[in-house]
ZALO-876182 format. One line per 8 residues: for each residue x, y, z of N, C-alpha, C. Coordinates in steps of 0.02 Angstrom, whole numbers, plus 50000, padded with zeros to 5 digits. Atoms other than C-alpha are relative to their C-alpha. Example, Ala and Ser with C-alpha at 12.3 -4.5 7.8 and 13.67 -1.06 7.14 Angstrom:
50045,49941,50000,50615,49775,50390,50045,50060,50000  49958,49941,49997,50684,49947,50357,49961,50055,50037
This chain:
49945,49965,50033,51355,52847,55873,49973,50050,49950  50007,49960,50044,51354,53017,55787,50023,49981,49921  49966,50014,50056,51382,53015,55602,49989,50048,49936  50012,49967,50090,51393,53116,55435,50033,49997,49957  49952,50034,50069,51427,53040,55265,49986,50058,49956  49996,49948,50050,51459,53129,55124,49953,49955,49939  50059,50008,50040,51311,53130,54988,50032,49931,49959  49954,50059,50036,51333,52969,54875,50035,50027,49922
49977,49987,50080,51372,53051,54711,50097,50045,50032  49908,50010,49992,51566,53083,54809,50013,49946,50014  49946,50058,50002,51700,52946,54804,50010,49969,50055  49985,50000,49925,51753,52972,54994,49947,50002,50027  50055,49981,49964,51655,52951,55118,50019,50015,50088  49972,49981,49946,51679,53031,55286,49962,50009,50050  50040,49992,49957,51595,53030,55439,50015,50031,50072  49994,49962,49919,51571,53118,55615,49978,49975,50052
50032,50045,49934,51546,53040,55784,50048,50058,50062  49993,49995,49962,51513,53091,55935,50049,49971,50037  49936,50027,49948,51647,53079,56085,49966,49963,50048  50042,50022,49940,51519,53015,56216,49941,50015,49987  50051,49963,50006,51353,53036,56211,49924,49990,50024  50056,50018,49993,51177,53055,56282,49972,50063,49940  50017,49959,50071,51066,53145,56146,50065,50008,49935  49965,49972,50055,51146,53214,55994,50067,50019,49995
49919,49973,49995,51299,53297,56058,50021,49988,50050  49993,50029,49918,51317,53220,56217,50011,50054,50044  50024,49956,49963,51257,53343,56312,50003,49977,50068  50001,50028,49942,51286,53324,56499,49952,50051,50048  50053,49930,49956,51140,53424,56597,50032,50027,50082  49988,49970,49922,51185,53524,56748,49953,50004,50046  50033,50024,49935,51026,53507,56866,50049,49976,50055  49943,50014,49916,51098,53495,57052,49972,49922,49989
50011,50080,49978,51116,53307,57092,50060,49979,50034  49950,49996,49945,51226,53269,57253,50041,49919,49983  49965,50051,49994,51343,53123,57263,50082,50010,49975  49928,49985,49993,51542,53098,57242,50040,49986,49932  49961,50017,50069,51565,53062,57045,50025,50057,49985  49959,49950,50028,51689,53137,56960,49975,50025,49928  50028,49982,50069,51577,53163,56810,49969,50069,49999  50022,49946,49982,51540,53346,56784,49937,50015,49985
50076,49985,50033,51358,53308,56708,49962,49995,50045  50080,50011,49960,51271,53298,56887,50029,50052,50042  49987,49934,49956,51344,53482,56956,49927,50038,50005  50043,49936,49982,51247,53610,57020,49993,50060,49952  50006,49949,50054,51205,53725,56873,50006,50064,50030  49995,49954,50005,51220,53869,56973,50071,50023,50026  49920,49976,50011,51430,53869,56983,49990,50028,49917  49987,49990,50063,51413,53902,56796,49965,50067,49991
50050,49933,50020,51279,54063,56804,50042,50046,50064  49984,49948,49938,51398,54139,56974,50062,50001,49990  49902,50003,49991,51588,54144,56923,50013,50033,50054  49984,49962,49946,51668,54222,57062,50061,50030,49978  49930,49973,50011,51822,54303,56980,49984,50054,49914  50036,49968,50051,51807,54415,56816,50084,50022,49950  49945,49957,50017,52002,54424,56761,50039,49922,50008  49978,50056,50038,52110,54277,56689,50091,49998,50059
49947,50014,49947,52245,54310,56852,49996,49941,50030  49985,50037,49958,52312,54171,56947,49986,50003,50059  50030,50006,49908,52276,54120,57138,50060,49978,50025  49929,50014,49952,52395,54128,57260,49958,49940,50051  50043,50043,49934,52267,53997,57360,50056,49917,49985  49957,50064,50031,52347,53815,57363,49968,49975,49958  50008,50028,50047,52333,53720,57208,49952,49945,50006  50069,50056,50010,52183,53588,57174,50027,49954,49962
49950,50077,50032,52303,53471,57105,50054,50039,50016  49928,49956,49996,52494,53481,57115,50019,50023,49943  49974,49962,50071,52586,53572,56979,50057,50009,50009  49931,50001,49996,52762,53609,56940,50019,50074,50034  49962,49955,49964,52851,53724,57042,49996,50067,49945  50002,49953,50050,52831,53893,56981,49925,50016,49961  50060,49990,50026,52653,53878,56898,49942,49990,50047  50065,49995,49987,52487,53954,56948,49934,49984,49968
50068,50032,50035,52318,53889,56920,49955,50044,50007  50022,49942,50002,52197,54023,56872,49944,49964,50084  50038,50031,49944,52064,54019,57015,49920,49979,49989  50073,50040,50005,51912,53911,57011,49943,50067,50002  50055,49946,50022,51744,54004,56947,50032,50082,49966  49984,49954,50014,51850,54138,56866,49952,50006,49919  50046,49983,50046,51730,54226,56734,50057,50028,49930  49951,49961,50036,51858,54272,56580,49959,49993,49922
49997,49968,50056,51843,54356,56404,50024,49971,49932  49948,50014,50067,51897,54287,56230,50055,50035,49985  49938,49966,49993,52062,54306,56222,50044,49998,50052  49963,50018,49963,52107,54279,56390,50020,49927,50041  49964,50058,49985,52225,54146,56475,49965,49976,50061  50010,50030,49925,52175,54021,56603,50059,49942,50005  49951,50037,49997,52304,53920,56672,49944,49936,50045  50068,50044,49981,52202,53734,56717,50057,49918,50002
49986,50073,49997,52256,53567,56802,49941,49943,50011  50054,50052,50014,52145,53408,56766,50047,49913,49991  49968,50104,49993,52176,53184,56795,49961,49993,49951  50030,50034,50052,52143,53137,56629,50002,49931,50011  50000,50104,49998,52184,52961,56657,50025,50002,50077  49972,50014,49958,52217,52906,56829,50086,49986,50039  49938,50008,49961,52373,52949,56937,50030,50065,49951  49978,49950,50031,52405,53078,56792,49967,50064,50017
50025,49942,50010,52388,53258,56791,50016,50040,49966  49990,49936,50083,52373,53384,56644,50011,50068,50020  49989,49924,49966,52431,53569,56680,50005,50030,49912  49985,49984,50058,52383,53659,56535,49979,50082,49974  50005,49919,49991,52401,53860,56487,49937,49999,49939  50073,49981,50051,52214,53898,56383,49983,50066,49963  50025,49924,49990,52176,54052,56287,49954,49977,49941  50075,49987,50063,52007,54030,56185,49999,50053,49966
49997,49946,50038,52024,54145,56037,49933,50018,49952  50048,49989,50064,51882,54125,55938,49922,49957,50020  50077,50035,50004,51678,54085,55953,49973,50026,49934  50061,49990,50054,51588,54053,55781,49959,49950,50011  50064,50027,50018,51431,54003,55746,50002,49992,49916  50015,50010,50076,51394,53923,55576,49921,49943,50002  50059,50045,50015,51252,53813,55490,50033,49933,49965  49984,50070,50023,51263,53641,55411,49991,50025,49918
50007,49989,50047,51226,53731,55257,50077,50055,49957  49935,49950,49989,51383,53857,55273,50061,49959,49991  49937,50048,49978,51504,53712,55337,49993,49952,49979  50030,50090,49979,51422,53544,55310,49980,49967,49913  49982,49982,50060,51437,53583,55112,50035,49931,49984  49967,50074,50027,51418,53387,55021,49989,49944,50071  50010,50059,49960,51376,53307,55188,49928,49962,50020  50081,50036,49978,51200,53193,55229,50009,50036,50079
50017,50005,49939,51133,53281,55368,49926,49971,50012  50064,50031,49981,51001,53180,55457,49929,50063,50032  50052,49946,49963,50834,53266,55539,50011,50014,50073  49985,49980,49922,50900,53233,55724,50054,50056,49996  49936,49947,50024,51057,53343,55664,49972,50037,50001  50044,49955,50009,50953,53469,55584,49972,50052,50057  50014,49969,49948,50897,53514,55758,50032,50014,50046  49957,49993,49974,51043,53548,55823,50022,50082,49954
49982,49949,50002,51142,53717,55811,50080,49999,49994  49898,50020,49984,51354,53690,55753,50007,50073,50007  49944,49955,49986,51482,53798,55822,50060,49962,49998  49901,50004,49987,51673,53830,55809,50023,50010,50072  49954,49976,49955,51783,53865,55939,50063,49958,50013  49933,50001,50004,51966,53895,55921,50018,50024,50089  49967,49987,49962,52078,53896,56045,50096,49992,49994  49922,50006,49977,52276,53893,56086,50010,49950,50084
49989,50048,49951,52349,53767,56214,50061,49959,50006  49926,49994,49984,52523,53750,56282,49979,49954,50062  49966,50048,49941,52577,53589,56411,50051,50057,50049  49976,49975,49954,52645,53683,56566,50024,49958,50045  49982,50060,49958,52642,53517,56666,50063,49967,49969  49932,50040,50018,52760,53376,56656,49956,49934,49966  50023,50060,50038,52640,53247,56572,49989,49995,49932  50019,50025,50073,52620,53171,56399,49951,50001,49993
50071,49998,50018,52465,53220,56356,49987,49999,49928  50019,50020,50079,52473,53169,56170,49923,49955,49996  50059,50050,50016,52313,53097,56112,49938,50020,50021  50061,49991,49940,52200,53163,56244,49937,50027,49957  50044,49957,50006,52036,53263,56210,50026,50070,50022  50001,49919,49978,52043,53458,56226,49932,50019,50059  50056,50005,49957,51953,53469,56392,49967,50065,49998  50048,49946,50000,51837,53614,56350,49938,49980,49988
50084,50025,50036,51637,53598,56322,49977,50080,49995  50033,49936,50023,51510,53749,56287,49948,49976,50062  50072,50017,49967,51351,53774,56392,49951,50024,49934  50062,49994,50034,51196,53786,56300,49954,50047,50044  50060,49956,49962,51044,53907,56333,49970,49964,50065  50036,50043,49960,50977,53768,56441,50037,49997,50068  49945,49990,49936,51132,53776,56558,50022,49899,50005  49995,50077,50010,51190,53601,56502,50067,50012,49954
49923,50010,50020,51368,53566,56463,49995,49946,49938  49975,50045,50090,51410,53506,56268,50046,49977,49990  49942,50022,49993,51536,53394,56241,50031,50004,49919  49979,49974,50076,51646,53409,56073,49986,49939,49967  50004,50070,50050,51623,53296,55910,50057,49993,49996  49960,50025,50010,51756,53199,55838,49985,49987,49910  50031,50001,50050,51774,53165,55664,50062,49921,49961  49969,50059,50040,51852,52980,55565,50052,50033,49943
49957,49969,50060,51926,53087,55432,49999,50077,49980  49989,49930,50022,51968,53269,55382,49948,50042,49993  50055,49957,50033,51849,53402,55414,50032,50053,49995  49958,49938,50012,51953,53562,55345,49962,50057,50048  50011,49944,49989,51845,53691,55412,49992,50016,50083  49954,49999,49921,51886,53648,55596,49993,49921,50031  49971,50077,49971,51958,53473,55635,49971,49965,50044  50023,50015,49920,51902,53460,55813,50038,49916,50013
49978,50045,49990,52031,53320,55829,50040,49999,50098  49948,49989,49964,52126,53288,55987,50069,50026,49999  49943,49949,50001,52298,53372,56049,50035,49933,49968  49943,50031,50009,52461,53295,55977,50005,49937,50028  50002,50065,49984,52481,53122,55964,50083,49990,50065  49960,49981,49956,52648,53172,56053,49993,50087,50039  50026,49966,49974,52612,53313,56168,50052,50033,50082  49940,49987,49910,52748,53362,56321,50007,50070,50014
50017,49920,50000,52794,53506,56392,50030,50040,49984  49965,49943,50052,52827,53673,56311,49944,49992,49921  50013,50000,50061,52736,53602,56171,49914,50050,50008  50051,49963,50001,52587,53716,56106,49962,49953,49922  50015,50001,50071,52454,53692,55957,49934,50044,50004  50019,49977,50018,52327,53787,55889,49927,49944,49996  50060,50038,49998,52136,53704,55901,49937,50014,49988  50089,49973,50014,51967,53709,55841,49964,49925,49997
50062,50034,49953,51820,53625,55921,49931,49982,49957  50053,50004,50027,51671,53580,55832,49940,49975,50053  50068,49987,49954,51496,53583,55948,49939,50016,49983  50076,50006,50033,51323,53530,55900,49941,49995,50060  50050,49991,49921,51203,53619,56036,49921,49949,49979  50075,50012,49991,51020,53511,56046,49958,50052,49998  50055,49954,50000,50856,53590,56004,50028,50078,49974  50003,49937,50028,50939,53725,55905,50018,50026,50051
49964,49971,49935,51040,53767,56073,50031,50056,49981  49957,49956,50003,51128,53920,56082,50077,49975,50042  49946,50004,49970,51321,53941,56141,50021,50071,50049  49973,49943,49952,51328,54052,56291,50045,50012,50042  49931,50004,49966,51502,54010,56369,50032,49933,49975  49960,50018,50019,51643,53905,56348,50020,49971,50064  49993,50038,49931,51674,53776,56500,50061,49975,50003  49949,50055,49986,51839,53699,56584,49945,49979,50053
50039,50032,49961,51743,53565,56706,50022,49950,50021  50011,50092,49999,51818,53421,56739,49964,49967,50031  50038,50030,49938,51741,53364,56892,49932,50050,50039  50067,49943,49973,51565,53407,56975,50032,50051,50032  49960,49947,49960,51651,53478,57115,50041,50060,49981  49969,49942,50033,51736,53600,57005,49956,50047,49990  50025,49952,50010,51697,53773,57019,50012,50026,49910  49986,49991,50052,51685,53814,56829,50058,50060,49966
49954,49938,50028,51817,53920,56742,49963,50022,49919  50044,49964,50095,51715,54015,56573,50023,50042,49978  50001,49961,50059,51750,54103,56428,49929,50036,49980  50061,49952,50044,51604,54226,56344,50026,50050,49954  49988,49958,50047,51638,54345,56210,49925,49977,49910  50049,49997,50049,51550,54381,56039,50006,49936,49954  49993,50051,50036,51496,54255,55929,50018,50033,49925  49987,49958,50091,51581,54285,55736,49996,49937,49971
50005,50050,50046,51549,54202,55582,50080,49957,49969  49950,50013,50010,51681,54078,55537,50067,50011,49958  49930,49981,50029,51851,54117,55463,49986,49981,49922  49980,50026,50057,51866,54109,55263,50053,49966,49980  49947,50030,50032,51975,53996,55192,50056,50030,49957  49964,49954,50043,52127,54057,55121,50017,49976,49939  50025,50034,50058,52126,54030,54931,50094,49971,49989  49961,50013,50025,52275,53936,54877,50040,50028,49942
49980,49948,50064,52405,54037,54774,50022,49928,49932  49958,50054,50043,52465,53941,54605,50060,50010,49985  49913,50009,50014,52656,53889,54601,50008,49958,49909  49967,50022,50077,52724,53919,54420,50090,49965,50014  49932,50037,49992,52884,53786,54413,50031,50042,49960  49920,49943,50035,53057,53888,54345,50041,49950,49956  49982,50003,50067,53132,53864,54193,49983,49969,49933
């Protein structure tokens, strides 16, 4: 289990854990490795370096899951831009399926020294590389997907899929919590990701994956430094 406490001379103490994990950030490597799991950490690394699409349009091909009448699923290996929409169905839990509209708005890069401001970072940390990434994410399907994970990961320079942290208690400067504990459809929220590449990894795309067999759908755009906080105005009480 991942973790970061806050120094002892604060009150609170708050920590970070990994969602799954081999190494540091539970990194799932892409090396080809054949067989029929639905785990996307033994794909063929080279769906992720060949998108085959370059434009955040829908496929008139039949659907790779069912979906509700009316909604298109962007098309497998489509290469898209920050900023643009992918429409994406995924079986989070068995017999269920998630249909959910994506538009990744934002890739920063920060340090532990930038963000991590009052927290014990260890030396295996240290060698790691955090990023942000915001996104938007609207239920299109018909399932309750309260609670879930935000199925996105990053690739790393290495071509190895990053899975997101999680955090026990309040990290203000991007949550990286799961969607809505209630979650149906129509409903939207606003999201940010927190992602700790290995070996000082870089973040060179932005992954939907669920399954090996999935041709990857990616995001790329520029990396920016994270958003400032907006300063709190002070409310004078009347009369």
């Amino acid at each position: 289990m991942q973790t970061l406490s806050m120094k002892p001379d604060h009150t609170a103490r708050h920590t970070l854990r990994g969602m799954a994990g081999v190494s540091l950030a539970a990194v799932l490597a892409l090396s080809g490795c054949s067989g029929g799991s639905d785990d996307p950490a033994s794909t063929d690394s080279s769906s992720t370096s060949s998108p085959s699409s370059s434009s955040s349009a829908p496929t008139s091909e039949k659907p790779y899951l069912p979906v509700p009448d009316g909604v298109e699923l962007t098309a497998q290996g489509s290469d898209l831009q920050v900023g643009d929409h992918a429409v994406v169905a995924y079986e989070p839990r068995q017999k269920q399926v998630g249909v959910l509209d994506i538009q990744v708005t934002r890739l920063e890069k920060t340090t532990f020294k930038e963000s991590f401001a009052g927290w014990d970072i260890d030396d295996e940390k240290k060698k790691t590389n955090p990023y942000f990434v915001r996104a938007t994410v609207k239920n299109v399907g018909d399932s309750d997907l309260g609670g879930l994970p935000v199925p996105l990961y990053i690739v790393d320079g290495n071509n190895r899929l990053v899975e997101s942290s999680t955090f026990r208690s309040m990290f203000k400067p991007c949550p990286s919590t799961p969607l809505p504990d209630v979650f149906k459809a129509g409903d939207k929220a606003a999201v940010c990701l927190v992602f700790l590449s290995p070996d000082k990894g870089d973040l060179t795309a932005v992954s939907f994956r669920p399954t090996q067999e999935f041709d990857p759908i990616t995001w790329t755009g520029e990396l920016t430094s994270p958003k400032a906080e907006k300063p709190r105005k002070n409310r004078r009480k009347k009369g």
